[in-house]
N, C-alpha and C positions, 0 to 999 in steps of 0.2 A: 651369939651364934645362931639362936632363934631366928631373929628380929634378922639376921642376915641372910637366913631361911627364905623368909616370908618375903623378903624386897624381891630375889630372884626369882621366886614363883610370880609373884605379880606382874615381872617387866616379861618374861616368857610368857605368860597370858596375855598380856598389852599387845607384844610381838606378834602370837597367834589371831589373835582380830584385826590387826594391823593388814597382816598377809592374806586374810580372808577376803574384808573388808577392797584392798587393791584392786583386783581387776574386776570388781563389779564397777567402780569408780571410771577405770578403765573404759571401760565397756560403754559405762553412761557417757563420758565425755566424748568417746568415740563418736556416736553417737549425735549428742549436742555439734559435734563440731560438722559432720558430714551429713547434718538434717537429717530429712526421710527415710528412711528405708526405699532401697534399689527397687524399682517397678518390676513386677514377674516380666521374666523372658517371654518373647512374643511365640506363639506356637509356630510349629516348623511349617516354611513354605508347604503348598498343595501341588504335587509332584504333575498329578492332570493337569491343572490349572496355569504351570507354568508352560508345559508340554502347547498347550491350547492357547497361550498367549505366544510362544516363539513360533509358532503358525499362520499367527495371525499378522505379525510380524513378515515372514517369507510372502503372506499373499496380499498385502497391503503395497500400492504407488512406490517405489524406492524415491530418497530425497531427488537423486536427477530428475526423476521423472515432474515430480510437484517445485522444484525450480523451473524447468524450462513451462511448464502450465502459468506458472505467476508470471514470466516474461512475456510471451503470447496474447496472456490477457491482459495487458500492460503496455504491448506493444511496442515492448526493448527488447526485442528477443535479438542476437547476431543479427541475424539476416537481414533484420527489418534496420536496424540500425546500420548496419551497413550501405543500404538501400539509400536510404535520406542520404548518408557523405557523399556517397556518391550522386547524388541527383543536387546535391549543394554547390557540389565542387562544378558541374559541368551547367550549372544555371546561368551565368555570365553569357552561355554563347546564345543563349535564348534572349531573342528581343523579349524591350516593353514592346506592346504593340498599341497604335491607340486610333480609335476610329472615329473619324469625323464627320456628324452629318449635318446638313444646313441648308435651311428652304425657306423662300421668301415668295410672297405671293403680295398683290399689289393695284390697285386700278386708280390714272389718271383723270380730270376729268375738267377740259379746256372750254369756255364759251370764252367770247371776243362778242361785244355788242358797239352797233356804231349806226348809233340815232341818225344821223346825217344821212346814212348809206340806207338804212330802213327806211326813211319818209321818202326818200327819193324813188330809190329803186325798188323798192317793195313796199310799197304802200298797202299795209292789212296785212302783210305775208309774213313772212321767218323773220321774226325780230332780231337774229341774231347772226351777224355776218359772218362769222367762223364757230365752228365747233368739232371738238375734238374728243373721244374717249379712248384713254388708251388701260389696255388689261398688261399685267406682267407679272410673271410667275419665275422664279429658277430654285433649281436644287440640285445641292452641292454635295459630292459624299465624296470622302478621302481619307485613307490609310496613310499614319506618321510609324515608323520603326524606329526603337533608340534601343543601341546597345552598350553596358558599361563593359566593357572590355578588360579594366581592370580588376574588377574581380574574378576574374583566372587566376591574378596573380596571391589576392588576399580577399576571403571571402569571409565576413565574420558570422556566416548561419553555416560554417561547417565548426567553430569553435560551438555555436548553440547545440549543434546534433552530438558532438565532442561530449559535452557535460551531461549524454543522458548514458556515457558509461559510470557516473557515479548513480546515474537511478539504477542502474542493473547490479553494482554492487551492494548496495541499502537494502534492495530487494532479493537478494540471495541470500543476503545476513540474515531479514527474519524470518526468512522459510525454514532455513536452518537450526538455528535456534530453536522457533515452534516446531519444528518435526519432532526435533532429540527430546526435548524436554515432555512434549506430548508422551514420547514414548518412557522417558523414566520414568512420567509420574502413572503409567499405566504398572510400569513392570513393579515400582514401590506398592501399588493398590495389592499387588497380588504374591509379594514376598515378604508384605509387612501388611497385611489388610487391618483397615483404621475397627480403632478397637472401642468407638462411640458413634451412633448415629450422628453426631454434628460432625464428626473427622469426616464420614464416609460421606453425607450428602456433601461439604464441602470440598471432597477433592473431584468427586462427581462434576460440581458445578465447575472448578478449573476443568476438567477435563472438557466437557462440553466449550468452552468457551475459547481452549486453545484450536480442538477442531474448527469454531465458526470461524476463528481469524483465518484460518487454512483456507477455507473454503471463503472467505472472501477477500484474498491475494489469489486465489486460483479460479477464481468464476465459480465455485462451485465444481470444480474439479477432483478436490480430493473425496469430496464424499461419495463423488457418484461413483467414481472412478473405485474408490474399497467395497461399494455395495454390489457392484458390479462382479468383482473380483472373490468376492466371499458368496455371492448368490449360486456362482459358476460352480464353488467346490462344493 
């Protein structure tokens, strides 16, 4: 009855480290399995800071504005593009024209000798019984007109002017693109500000580098154009 004592005190102590022993185990595997520990939460957006960036936002170029800049300086803008088809399309009625010039300048020069007629009739005199210099010049000048007529009907440099609506789509895609992204990776700098100098100078340096593309799809447009815009308020 002892000895039966003693086995059940020990398997309930066995039990109790058992159960103890558990969820530190837990805890540890948890742990091993899910790596690191979660990085602290980032501290809360800077309430000015966003206030002063949706401002800057209101008085900065709108994307129409810096597309129709990129077509301009590109020179697919509508207008321009529509100009060329039409100046394509009505080519045909324009001659070739082609101008002809031509001059000829010239000097003959005839003696006729006739020893017979010398010794006779001119003994010591004009050795030479005919002589003749003749000068001669002419100048020609004349305009040829050719029209091809058939291209009225099939012109293939208005399919060439045709293909420059895919440069004005290519070209609106990446203004596009660069504007927005420009602007999320600004509004990220300042709802999530990088939390190491190498974060912050590198988003710095994309930043800088989306505006030069900007500014050189638009001549230099969007930068003057915001400094403008921001100097004024």
């Amino acid at each position: 009855m002892r000895a039966m004592t003693y086995v059940m005190t020990a398997v309930l102590a066995l039990a109790s480290v058992l159960a103890t022993a558990a969820p530190a185990q837990a805890q540890q595997g948890g742990m091993e399995q899910g790596g690191a520990a979660p990085p602290p939460a980032p501290p809360p957006p800077d309430m000015k800071a966003v206030r002063k960036l949706r401002l800057r936002f209101e008085r900065e170029p709108k994307v129409a504005e810096v597309q129709k800049a990129a077509l301009r300086f590109f020179k697919v803008n509508p207008e321009r593009v529509t100009s060329y088809r039409r100046g394509a399309s009505w080519k045909a009625l324009m001659p070739d024209l082609e101008l002809i010039f031509n001059s000829e300048f010239g000097t003959n020069n005839r003696k006729l000798w006739d020893y017979i007629y010398s010794s006779k009739y001119t003994p010591g005199g004009w050795p030479a019984k005919d002589q003749e210099t003749v000068n001669r010049s002419s100048i020609s000048l004349g305009v040829r007109a050719h029209w091809s007529l058939d291209r009225l009907i099939f012109n293939a440099e208005v399919l060439d002017v045709s293909s420059l609506v895919g440069v004005q789509e290519g070209l609106l895609r990446e203004i596009t693109s660069l504007y927005f992204t420009r602007r999320r990776l600004m509004t990220a700098m300042v709802l999530n500000p990088p939390q190491s100098p190498n974060e912050k100078i590198t988003e710095e340096l994309r930043l800088a580098e989306i505006t030069a593309n900007l500014d050189a799809l638009t001549g230099g447009f969007f930068s003057k154009e915001t400094d403008k815009r921001l100097a004024a308020d």
